[in-house]
Residue frames as qw, qx, qy, qz and C-alpha x, y, z in Angstrom:
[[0.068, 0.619, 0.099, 0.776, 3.85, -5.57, -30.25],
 [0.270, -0.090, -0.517, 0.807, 4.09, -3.85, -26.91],
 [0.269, -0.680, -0.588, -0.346, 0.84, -2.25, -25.43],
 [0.304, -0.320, 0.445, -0.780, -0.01, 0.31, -22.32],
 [0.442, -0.212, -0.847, 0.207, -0.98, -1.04, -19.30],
 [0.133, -0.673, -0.025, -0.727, -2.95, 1.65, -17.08],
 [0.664, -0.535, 0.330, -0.406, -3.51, -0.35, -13.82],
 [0.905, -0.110, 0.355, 0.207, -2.06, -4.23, -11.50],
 [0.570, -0.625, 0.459, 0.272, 1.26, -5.41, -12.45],
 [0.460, 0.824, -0.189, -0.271, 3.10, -5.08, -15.57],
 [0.883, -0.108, 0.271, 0.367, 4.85, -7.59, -17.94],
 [0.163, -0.767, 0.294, 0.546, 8.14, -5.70, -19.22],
 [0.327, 0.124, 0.739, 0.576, 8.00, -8.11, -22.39],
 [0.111, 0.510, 0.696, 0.494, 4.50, -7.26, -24.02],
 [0.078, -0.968, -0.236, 0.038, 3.99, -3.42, -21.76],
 [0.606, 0.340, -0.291, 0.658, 5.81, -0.71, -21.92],
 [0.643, -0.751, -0.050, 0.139, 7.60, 0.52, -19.06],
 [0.170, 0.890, -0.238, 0.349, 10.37, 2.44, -18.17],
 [0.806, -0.035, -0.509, 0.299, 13.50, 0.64, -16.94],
 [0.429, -0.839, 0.083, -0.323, 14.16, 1.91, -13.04],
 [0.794, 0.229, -0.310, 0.469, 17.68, 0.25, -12.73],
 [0.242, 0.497, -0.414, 0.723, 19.06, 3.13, -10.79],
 [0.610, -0.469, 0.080, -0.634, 16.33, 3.09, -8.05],
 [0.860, -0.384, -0.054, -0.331, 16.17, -0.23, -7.37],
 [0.720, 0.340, -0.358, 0.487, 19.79, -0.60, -7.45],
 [0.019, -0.436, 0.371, -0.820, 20.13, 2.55, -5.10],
 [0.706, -0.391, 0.280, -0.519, 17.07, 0.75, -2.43],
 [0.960, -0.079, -0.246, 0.107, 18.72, -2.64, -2.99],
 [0.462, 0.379, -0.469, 0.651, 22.11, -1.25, -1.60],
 [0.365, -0.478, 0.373, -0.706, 20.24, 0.83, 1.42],
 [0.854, -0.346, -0.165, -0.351, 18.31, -2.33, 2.05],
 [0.879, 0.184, -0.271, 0.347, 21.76, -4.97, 1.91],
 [0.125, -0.952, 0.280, -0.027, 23.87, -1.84, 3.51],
 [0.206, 0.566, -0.749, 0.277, 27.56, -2.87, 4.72],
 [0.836, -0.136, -0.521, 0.101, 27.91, -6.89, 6.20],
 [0.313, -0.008, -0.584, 0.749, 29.44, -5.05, 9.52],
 [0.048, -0.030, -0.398, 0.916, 27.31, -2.68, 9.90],
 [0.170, 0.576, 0.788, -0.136, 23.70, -3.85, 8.41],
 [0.145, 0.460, 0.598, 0.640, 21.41, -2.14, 6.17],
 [0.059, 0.026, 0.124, -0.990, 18.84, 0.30, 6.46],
 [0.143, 0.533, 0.793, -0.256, 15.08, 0.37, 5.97],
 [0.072, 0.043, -0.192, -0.978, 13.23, 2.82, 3.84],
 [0.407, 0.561, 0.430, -0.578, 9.56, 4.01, 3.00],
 [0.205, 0.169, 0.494, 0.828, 8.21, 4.31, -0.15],
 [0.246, 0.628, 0.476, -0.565, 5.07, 6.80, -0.47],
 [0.106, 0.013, -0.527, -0.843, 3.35, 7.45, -3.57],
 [0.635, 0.188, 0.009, -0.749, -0.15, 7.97, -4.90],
 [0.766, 0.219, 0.553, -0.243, -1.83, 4.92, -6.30],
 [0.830, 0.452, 0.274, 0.181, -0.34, 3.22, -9.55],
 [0.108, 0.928, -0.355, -0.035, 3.05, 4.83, -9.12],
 [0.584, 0.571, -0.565, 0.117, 4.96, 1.77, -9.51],
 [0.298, -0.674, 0.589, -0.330, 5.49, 1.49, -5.37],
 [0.895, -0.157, 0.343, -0.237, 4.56, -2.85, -5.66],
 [0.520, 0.703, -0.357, 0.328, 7.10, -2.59, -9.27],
 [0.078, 0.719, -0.623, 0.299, 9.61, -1.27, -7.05],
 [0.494, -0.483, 0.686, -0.230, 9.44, -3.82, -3.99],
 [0.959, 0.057, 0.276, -0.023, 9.05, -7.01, -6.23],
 [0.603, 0.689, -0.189, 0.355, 12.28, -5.96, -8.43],
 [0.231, -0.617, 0.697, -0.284, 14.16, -5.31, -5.07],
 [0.840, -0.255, 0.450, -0.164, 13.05, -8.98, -3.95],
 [0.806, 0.589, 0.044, 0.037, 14.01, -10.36, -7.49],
 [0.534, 0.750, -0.356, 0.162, 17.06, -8.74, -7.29],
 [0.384, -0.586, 0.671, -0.241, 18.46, -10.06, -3.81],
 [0.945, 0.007, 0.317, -0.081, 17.25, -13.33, -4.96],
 [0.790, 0.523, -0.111, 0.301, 19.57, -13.30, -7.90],
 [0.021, 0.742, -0.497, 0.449, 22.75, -11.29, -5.64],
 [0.294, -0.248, 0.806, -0.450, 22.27, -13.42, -2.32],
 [0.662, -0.032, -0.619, -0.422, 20.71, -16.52, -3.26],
 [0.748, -0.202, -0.616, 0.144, 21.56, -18.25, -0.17],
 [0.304, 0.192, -0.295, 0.885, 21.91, -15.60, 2.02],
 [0.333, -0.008, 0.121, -0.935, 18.69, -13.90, 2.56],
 [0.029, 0.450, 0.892, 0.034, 15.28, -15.81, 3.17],
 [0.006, -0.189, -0.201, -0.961, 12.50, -13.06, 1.98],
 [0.089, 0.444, 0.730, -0.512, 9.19, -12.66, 4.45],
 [0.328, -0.177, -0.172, -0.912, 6.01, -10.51, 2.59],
 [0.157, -0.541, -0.763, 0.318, 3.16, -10.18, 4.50],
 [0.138, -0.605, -0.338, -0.708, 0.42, -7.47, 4.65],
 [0.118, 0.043, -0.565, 0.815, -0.86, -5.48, 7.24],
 [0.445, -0.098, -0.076, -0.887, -4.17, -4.44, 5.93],
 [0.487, -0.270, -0.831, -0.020, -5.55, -7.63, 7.21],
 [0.370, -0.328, -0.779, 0.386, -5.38, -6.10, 10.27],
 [0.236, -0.177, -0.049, -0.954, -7.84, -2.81, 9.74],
 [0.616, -0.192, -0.595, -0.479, -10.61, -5.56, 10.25],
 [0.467, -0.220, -0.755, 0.405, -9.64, -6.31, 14.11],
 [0.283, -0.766, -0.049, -0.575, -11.44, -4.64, 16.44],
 [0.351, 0.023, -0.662, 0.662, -9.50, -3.92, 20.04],
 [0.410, -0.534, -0.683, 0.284, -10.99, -4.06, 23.39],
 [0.016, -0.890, -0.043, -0.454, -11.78, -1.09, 24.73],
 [0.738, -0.663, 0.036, 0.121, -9.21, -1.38, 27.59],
 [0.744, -0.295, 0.261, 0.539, -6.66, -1.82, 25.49],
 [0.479, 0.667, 0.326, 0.469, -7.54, 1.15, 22.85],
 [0.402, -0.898, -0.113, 0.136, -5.98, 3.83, 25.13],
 [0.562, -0.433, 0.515, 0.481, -2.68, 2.36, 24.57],
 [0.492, 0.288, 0.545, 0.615, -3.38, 2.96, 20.23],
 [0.194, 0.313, -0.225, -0.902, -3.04, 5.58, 18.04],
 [0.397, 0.468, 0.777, 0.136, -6.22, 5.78, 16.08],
 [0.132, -0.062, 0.275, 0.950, -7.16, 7.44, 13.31]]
């Protein structure tokens, strides 16, 4: 029997969830674009627990299964790097917030 999930990452056997085929179909194409002319890059913005970590592991998933041997997939975080603290010499040259 299928259950809600309310929060962290969702199994599509035993939660339900709402299949998003068209999306990730429509950001796997922008990503992959045209073999002449290269792809594209996109953004995703949403509130918290809209799906936005869903979306990018179902894009990765799917290139794996499309381009198996084609694509080598990098993830990596940034938020590591809220914790550095820059010189003051060199904080002129950043945007801060």
């Amino acid at each position: 029997m299928r259950r809600f999930h309310p929060h962290g990452l969702i199994d599509k056997d035993i939660h339900f969830s709402v299949p998003r085929t068209d999306i990730v179909h429509q950001y796997l194409d922008q990503l992959i674009g045209h073999p002449e002319k290269g792809g594209n890059y996109f953004t995703v913005w949403a509130p918290q627990q809209t799906g936005k970590t869903w979306l990018t592991r179902q894009i990765v998933q799917e290139i794996d299964h499309r381009y198996p041997d084609q694509y080598e997939i990098l993830s990596f975080s940034l938020g590591v790097l809220r914790s550095i603290s820059i010189p003051e010499k060199y904080r002129s040259a950043c945007i801060m917030r």
